[in-house]
VMD Tcl script that draws the C-alpha trace (Angstrom):
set ca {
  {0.00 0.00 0.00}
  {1.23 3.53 -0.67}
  {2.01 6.69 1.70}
  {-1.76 7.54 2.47}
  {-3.37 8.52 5.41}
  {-5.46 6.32 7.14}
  {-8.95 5.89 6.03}
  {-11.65 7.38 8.58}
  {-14.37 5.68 10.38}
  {-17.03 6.41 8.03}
  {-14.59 5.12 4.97}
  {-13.73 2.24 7.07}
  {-17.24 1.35 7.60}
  {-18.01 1.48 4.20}
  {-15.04 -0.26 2.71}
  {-15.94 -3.33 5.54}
  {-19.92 -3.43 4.05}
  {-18.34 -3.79 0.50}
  {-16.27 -6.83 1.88}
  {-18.65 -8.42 3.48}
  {-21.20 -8.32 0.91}
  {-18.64 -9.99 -1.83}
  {-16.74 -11.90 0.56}
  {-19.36 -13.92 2.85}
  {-21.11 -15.21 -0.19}
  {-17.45 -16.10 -2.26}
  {-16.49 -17.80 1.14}
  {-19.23 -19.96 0.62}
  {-18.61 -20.88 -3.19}
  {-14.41 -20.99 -2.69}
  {-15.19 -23.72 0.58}
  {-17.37 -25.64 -1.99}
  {-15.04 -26.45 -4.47}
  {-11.84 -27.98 -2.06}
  {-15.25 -29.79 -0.48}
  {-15.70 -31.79 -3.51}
  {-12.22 -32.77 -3.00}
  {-12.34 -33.66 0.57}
  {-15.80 -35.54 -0.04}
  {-13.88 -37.49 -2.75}
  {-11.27 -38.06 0.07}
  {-13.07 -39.02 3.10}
  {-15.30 -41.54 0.99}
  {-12.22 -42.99 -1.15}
  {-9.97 -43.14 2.10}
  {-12.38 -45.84 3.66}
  {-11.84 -48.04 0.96}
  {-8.11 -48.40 1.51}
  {-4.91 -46.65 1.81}
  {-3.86 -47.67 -1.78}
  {-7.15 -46.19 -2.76}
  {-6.24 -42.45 -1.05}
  {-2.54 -42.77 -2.44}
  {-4.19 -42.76 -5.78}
  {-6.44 -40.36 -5.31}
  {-4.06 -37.46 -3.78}
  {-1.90 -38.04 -6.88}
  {-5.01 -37.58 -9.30}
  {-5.96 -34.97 -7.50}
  {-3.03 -33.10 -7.54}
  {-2.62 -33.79 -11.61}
  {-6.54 -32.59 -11.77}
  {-5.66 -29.85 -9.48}
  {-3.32 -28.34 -11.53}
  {-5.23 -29.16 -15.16}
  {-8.00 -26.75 -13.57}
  {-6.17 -24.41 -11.78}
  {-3.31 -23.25 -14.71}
  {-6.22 -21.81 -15.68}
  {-7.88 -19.91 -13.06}
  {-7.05 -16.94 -15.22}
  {-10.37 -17.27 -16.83}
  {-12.06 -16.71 -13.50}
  {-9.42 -14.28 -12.06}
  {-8.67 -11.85 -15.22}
  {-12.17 -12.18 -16.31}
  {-13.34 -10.86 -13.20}
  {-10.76 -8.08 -13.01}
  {-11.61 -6.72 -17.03}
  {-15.29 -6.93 -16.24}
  {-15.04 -5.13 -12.98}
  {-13.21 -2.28 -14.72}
  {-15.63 -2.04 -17.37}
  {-18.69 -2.10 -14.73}
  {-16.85 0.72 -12.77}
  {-16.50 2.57 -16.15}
  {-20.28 2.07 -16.66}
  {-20.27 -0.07 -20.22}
  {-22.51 -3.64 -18.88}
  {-22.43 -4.61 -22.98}
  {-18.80 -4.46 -22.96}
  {-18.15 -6.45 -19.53}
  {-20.31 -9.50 -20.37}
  {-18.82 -9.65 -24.02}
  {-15.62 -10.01 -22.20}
  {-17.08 -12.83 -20.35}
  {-18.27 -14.67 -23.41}
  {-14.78 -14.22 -24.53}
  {-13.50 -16.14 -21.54}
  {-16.50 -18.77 -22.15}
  {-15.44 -19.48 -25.55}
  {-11.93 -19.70 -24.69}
  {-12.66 -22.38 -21.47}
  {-14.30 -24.38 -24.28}
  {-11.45 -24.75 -26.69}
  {-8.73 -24.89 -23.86}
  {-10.75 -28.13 -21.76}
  {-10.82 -30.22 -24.94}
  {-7.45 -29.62 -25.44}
  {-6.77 -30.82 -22.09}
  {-8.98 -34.39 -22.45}
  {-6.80 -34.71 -25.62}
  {-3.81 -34.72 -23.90}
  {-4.27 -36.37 -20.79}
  {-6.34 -39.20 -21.74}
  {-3.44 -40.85 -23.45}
  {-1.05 -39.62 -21.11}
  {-2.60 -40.88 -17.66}
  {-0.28 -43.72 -16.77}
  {3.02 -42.11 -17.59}
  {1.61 -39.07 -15.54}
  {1.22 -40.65 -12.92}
  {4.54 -42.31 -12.95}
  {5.86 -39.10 -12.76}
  {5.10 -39.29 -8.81}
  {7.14 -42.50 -8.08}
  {3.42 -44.31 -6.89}
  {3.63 -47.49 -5.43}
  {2.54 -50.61 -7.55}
  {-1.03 -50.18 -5.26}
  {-1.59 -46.48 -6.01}
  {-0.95 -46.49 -9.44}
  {-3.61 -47.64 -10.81}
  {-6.35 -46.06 -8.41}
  {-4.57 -42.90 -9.86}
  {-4.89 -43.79 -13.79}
  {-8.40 -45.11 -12.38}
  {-9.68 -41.83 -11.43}
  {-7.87 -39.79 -13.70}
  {-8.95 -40.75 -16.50}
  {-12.74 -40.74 -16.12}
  {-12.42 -37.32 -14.28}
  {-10.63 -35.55 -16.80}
  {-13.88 -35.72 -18.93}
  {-14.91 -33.00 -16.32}
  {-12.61 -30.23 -17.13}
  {-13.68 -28.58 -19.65}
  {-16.78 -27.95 -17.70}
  {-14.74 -26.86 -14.73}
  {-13.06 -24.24 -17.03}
  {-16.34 -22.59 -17.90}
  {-17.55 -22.72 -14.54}
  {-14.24 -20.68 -14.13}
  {-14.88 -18.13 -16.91}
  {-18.76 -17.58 -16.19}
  {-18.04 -17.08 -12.27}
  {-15.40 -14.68 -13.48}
  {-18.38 -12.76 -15.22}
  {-20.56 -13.12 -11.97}
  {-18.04 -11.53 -9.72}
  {-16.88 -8.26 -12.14}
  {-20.37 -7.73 -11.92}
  {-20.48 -7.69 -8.39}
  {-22.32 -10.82 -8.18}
  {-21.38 -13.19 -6.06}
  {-24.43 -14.73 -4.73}
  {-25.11 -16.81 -7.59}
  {-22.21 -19.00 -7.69}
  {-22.92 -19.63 -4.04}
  {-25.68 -21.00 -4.78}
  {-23.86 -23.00 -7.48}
  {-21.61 -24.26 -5.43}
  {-23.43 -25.46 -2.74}
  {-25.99 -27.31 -5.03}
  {-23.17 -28.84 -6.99}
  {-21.53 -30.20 -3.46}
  {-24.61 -31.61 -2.36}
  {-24.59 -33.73 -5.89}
  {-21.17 -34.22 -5.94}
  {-21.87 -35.75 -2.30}
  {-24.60 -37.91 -3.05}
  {-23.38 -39.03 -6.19}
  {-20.14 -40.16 -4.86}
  {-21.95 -42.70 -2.15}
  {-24.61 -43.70 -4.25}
  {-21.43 -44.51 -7.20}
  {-19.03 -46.25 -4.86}
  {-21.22 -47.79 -2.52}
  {-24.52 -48.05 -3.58}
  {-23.37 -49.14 -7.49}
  {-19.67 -50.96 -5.92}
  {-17.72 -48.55 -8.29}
  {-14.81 -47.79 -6.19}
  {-12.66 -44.90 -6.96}
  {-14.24 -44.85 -10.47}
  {-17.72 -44.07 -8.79}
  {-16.04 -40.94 -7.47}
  {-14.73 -40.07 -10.51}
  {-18.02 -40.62 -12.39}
  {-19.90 -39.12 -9.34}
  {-17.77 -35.41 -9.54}
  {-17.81 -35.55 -13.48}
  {-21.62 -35.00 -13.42}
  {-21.93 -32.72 -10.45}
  {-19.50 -30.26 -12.54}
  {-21.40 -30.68 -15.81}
  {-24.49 -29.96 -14.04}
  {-22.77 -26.69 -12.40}
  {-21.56 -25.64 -15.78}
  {-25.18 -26.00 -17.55}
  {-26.36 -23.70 -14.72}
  {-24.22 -20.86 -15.06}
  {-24.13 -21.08 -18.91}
  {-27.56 -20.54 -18.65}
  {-27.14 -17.17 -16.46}
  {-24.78 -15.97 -18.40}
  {-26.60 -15.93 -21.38}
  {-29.62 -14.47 -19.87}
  {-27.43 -11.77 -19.04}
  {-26.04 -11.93 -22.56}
  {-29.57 -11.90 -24.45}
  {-31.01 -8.48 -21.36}
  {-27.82 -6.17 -22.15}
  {-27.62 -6.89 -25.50}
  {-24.30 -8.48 -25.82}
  {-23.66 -11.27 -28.77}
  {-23.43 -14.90 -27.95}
  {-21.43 -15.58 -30.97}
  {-17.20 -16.81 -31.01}
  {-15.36 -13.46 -31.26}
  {-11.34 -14.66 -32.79}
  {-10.16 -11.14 -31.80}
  {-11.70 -11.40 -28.41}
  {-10.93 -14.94 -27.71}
  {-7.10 -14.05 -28.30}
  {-7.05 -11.01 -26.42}
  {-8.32 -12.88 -23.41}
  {-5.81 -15.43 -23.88}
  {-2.89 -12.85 -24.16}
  {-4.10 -10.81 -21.47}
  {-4.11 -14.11 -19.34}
  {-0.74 -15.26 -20.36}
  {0.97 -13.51 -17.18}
  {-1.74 -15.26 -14.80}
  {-0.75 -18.58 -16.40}
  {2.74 -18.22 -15.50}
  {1.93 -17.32 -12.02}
  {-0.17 -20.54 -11.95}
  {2.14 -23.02 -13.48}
  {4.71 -21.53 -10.79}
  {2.20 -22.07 -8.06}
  {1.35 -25.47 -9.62}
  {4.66 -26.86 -9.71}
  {5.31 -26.07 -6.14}
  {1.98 -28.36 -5.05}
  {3.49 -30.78 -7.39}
  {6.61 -30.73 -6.21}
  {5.33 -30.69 -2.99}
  {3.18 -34.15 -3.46}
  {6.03 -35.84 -5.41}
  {8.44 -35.80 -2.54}
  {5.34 -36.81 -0.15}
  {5.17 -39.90 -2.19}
  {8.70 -40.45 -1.81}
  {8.59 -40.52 1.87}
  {6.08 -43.67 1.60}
  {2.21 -44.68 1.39}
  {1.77 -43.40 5.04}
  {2.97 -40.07 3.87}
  {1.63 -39.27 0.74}
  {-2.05 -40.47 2.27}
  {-1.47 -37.76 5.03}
  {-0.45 -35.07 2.88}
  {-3.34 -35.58 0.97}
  {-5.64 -34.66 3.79}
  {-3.33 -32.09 4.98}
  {-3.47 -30.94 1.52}
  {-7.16 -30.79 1.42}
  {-7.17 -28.94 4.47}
  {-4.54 -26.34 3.39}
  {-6.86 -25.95 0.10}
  {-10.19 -25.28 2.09}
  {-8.18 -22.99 4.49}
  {-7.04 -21.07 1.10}
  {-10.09 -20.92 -0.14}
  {-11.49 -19.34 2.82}
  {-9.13 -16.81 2.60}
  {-9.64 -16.53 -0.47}
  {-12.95 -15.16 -0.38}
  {-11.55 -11.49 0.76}
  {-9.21 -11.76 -2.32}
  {-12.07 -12.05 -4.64}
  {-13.57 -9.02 -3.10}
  {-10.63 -7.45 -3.60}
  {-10.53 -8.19 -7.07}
  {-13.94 -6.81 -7.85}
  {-13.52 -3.80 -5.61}
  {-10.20 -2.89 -6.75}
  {-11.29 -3.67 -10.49}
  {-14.06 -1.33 -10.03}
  {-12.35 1.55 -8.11}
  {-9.84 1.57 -10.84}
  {-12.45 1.85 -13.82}
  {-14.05 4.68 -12.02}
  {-10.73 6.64 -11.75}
  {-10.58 6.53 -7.69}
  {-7.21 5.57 -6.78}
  {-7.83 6.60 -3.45}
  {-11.07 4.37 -3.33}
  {-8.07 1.73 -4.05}
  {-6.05 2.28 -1.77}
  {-8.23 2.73 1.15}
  {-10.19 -0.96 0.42}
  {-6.86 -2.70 -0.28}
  {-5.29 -1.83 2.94}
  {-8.82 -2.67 5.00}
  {-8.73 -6.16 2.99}
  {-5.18 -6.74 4.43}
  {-6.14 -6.26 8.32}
  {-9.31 -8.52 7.35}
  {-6.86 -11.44 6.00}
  {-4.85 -10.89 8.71}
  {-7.53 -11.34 11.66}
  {-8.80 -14.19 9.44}
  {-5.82 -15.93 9.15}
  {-5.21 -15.72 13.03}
  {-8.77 -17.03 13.91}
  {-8.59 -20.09 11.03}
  {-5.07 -20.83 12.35}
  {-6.77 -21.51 16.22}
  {-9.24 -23.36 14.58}
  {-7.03 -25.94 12.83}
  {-5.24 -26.52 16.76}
  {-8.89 -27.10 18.14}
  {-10.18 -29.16 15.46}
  {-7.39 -31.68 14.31}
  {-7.53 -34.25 16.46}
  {-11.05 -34.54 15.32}
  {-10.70 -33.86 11.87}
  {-7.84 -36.16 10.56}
  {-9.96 -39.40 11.76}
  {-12.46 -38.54 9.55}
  {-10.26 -39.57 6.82}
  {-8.70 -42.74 7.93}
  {-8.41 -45.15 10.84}
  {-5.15 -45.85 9.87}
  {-2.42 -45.08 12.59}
  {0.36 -44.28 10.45}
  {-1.26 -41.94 8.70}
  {-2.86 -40.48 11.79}
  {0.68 -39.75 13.12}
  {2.20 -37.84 9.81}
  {-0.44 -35.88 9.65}
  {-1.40 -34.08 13.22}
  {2.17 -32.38 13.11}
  {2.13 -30.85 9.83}
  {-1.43 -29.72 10.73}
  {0.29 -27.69 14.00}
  {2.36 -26.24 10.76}
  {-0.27 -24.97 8.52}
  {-1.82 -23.13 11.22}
  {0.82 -21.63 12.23}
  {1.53 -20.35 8.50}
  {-2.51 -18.87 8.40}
  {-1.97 -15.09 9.20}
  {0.85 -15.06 6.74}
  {-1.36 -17.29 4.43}
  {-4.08 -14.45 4.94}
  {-2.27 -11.06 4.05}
  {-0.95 -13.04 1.04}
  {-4.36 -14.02 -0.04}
  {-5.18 -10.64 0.02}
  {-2.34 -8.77 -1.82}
  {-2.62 -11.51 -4.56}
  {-6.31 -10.31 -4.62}
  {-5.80 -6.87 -4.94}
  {-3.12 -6.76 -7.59}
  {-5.29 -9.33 -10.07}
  {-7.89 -6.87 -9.80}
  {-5.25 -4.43 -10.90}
  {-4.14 -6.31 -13.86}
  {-1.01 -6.61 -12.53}
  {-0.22 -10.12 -13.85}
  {3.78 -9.57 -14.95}
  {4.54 -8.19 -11.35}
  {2.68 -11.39 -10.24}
  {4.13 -13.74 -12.65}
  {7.80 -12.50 -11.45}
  {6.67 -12.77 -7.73}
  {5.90 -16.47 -8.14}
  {8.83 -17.78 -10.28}
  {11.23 -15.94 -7.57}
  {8.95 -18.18 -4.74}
  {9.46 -21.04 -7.30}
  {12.91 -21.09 -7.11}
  {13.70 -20.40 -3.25}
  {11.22 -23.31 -2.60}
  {12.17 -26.33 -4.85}
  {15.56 -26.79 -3.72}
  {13.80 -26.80 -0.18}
  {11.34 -28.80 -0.57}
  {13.90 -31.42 -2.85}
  {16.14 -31.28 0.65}
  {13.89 -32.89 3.23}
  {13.78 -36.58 1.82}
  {17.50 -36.42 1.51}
  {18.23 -34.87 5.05}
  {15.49 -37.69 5.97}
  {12.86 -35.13 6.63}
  {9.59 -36.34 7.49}
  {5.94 -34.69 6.21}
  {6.28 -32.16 8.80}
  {9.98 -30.53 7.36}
  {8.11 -30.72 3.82}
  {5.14 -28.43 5.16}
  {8.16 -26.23 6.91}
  {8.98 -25.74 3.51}
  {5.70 -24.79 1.95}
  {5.88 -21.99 5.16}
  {8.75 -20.95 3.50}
  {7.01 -20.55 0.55}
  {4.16 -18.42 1.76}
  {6.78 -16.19 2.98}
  {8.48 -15.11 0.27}
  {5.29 -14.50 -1.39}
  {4.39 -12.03 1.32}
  {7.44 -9.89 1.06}
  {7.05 -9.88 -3.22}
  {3.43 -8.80 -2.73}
  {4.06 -6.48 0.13}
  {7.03 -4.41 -1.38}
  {4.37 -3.99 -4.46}
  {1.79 -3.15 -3.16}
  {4.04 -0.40 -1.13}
  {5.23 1.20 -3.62}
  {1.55 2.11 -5.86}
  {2.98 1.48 -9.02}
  {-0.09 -1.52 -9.35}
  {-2.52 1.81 -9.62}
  {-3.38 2.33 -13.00}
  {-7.01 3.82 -13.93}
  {-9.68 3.38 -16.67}
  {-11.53 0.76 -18.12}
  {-8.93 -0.86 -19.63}
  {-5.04 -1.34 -18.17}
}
mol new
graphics top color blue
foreach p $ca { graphics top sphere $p radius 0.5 }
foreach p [lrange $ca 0 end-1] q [lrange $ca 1 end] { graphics top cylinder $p $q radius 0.2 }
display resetview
């Protein structure tokens, strides 16, 4: 944050409404979607170790197939908030479509590639002979899901520029409850085994992505904006997204990293950092949910030329990731002896995990100013500053992470390492957002 006096009561007060109204209703729909993981988890883990190993290696492939592409959710959201702040509705949902079109053509060029590709992926991890093929099991059938994951992504991108965040709350939750129900009627009711909770989360996310497809378009068809494939459009959202990417691929490859070394230290370990994982992802989430308001409040105060506006919100968003991180972080200590035996019975796995969740809360305040600052500056546009950031936390982490098998590190010295991590994203994103150069006004960057 810049040199500015601090906001008064009344600004304060204002600024906190405008959080709260974004960010309660985002918490929501970001704890749905690491829910469909940890539903996948606590119903796979009871059919066998083997059968978690494989998931948290599918998971973590899937994981990353989505999620190099959250740009259509998080630059979508920051071009349409502009444009809403600038007053031009038209404009902001034809940027949406834009990102619709391009979630299309990017998920089947996923399935293409990874269908073929599932076994040697998954070899990449070093899986034992029993995880393997659990993980080619449920890779393969869930991979039919992305591409309706990716325009989940682009149409709740839409949603939130347009200050809308209620609706893919609503999204969410339905699409948990079906992804829930789904998954024990598949694996139990049908005897599928990890394929019914493939088959069970494929559907739930089809059904998610008919929903807000058919939003969208409403929108579309009231403001006058044309449903049609735009080339022009379609590449300039894929340029402007091209920083974003590289942020994500760097973030990727550190959870990838992160799991590949887990499965190194055993079965025993790679089963607990899955739930640890899962954990970690809902805890992000959570904090997440100020970051999105900061991306739709910062995209906003930026299209309608009030850098002050800016400033003022992003540096209230900061002390609420802060608090938030504090209270999630006493939460995690009160809750984990309770919460890691509802994902297995087995002892071993009981034992890796309850340190490295002493760990992770410990990281949460950090965890929730870093939320936040990535927030603010996506709403910004400032992907290259963000790209930078991440391969700079790329490289100060791998050789760390790479270290703790060899020093014979157990789970807990890896999640010392993903501590690290979070740190030297803090200082990248707090030196920016110091210095102001991230404010840049008008409807466009």
């Amino acid at each position: 944050m810049t040199q500015a006096p601090a906001a008064p009561e009344a600004v304060r007060r204002r600024h906190d409404r405008e959080i709260v109204a974004l960010a309660v209703p985002a918490f929501g729909a970001l704890v749905a979607e690491p829910l469909f993981v940890m539903a996948d988890s606590a119903i796979v883990g009871h059919l066998g170790t083997a059968q978690l190993a494989g998931l948290g290696i599918a998971s973590a492939l899937l994981t990353t197939a989505v999620s190099v592409f959250v740009f259509l959710a998080y630059a979508t959201t920051a071009a349409v908030a502009r444009r809403v702040g600038a007053g031009d509705l038209p404009a902001a949902i034809r940027q949406g479509m834009d990102g619709i079109w391009l979630a299309l053509l990017l998920g089947a060029a996923v399935i293409a590639a990874a269908l073929p590709t599932a076994p040697a992926l998954v070899d990449l991890f070093g899986a034992s002979d029993a995880a393997a093929p659990q993980a080619v099991t449920y890779l393969r059938i869930s991979v039919l899901g992305i591409p309706a994951m990716l325009v989940v992504l682009a149409a709740t991108g839409v949603l939130r520029g347009l200050q809308d965040t209620k609706t893919p709350l609503y999204v969410a939750v339905g699409g948990f409850i079906a992804n829930g129900l789904l998954n024990v009627l598949l694996v139990y009711g049908f005897d599928l085994g990890i394929a019914g909770s493939a088959w069970g989360t494929v559907l739930a996310q089809c059904a998610m992505a008919v929903v807000y497809l058919t939003v969208v378009v409403r929108g579309a068809r009231r403001h006058g904006a044309s449903l049609r494939p735009d080339v022009a459009g379609i590449r300039a959202c894929a340029q402007a997204g091209v920083p974003l990417l590289a942020r994500t691929l760097s973030l990727k490859a550190i959870t990838i990293i992160a799991t590949a070394v887990a499965a190194r230290l055993g079965d025993a370990d790679i089963a607990a950092h899955q739930i640890v994982l899962s954990l970690w992802s809902l805890l992000s989430f959570a904090l997440d949910a100020i970051a999105i308001a900061g991306q739709a409040i910062i995209g906003r105060y930026l299209g309608a030329d009030d850098p002050q506006g800016a400033r003022d919100a992003c540096r209230r968003m900061v002390q609420w990731g802060f608090v938030s991180g504090i209270a999630l972080g006493l939460l995690v200590v009160v809750a984990r002896p309770v919460f890691v035996p509802l994902f297995t019975s087995d002892a071993a796995v009981q034992d890796a995990a309850l340190p490295a969740l002493i760990v992770i809360a410990l990281a949460q305040p950090i965890c929730g100013i870093v939320y936040v600052l990535d927030g603010v500056l996506m709403g910004a546009g400032d992907g290259p500053y963000l790209a930078w950031a991440m391969l700079v936390t790329l490289a100060v982490f791998a050789p760390a992470a790479l270290l703790v098998p060899t020093l014979g590190g157990a789970l807990t010295a890896l999640w010392v390492a993903m501590t690290l991590m979070m740190t030297v994203r803090l200082i990248t994103l707090w030196l920016r957002s110091r210095s102001g150069r991230w404010i840049v006004t008008g409807a466009t960057r």
